[in-house]
N, C-alpha and C positions, 0 to 999 in steps of 0.2 A: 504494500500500500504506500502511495506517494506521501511522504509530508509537504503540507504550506506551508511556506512563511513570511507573514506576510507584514509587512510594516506598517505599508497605509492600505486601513482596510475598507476603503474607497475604491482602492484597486483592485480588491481582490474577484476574478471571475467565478467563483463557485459561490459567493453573497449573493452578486450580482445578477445572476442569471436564477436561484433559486429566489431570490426576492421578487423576481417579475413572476417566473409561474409558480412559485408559492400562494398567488390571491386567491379566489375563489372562484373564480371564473374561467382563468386561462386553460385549465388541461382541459379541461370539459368541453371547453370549445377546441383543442387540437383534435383530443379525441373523436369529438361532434363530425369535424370534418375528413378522419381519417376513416371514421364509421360511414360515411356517405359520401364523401368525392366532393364535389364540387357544388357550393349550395349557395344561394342568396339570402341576405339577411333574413329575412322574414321567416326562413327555412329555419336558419340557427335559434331566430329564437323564438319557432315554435319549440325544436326540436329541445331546446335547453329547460324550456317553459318557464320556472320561475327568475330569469335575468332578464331585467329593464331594459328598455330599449338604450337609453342611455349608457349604461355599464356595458351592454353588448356592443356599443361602440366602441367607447373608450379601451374595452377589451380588445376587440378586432386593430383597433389602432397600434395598440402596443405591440400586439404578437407582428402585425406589419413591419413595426419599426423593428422589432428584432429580426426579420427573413426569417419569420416559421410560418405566414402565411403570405400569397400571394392575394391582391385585389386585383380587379379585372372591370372596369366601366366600360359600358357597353353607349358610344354615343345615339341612344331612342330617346325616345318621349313617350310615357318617364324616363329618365336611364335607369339602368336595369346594370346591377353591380353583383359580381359574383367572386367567393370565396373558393381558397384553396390553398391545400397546404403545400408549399416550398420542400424542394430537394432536403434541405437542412430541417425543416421541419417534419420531414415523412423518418432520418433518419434519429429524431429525439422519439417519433412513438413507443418502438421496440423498449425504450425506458421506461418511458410513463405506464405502459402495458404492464411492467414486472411490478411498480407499484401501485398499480387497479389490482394484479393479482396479490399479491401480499397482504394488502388491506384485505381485499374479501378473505383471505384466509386467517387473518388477526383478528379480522375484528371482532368474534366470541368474548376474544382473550383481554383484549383492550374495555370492550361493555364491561366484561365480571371485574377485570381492576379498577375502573371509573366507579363501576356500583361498591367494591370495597371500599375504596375511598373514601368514597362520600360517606361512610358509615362510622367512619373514624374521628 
């Protein structure tokens, strides 16, 4: 296993990158769109259902700004804008996959210690 060491932890890329898809929003929607290919908002966020249209932007914008998704405006009337996940972003799913599966398989273990806890 690598160590960091990191001085200014401004700089550090393993904060930095776990701080962005750390939110609440962000895997859910790479996943959304490695689950379905290619979708237009309205798509992601039936498909997501409980994220505001607002937060589903500002989410989509971000993962933009990082190159894990691609936008695509389509010049119609309306314009018609469609999602998709970037080379760089199809290879972070195989990650996020191991912990979707982790999670479902922790999370018994994680309930019964939450519910210990709280008892304490």
């Amino acid at each position: 296993m690598k160590t960091f060491h990191v001085i200014d932890s401004n700089l550090c890329p393993v904060r930095d990158i776990i701080g962005r898809l750390g939110d609440k929003w962000s895997l859910l929607v790479l996943i959304t769109l490695q689950a379905n290919g290619i979708m237009r908002f309205s798509d992601i966020n039936r498909s997501i259902g409980d994220i505001s249209q607002r937060m589903l932007t500002v989410t989509l914008r971000s993962l933009e700004a990082d190159g894990l998704i691609n936008r695509r405006i389509y010049p119609e009337v309306p314009p018609r804008v469609e999602y998709s996940l970037t080379e760089c972003g199809l290879e972070l799913i195989p990650h996020i996959q191991t912990l979707v599966n982790w999670a479902i398989d922790n999370m018994p273990k994680i309930e019964n210690a939450r519910k210990n806890y709280k008892q304490l």
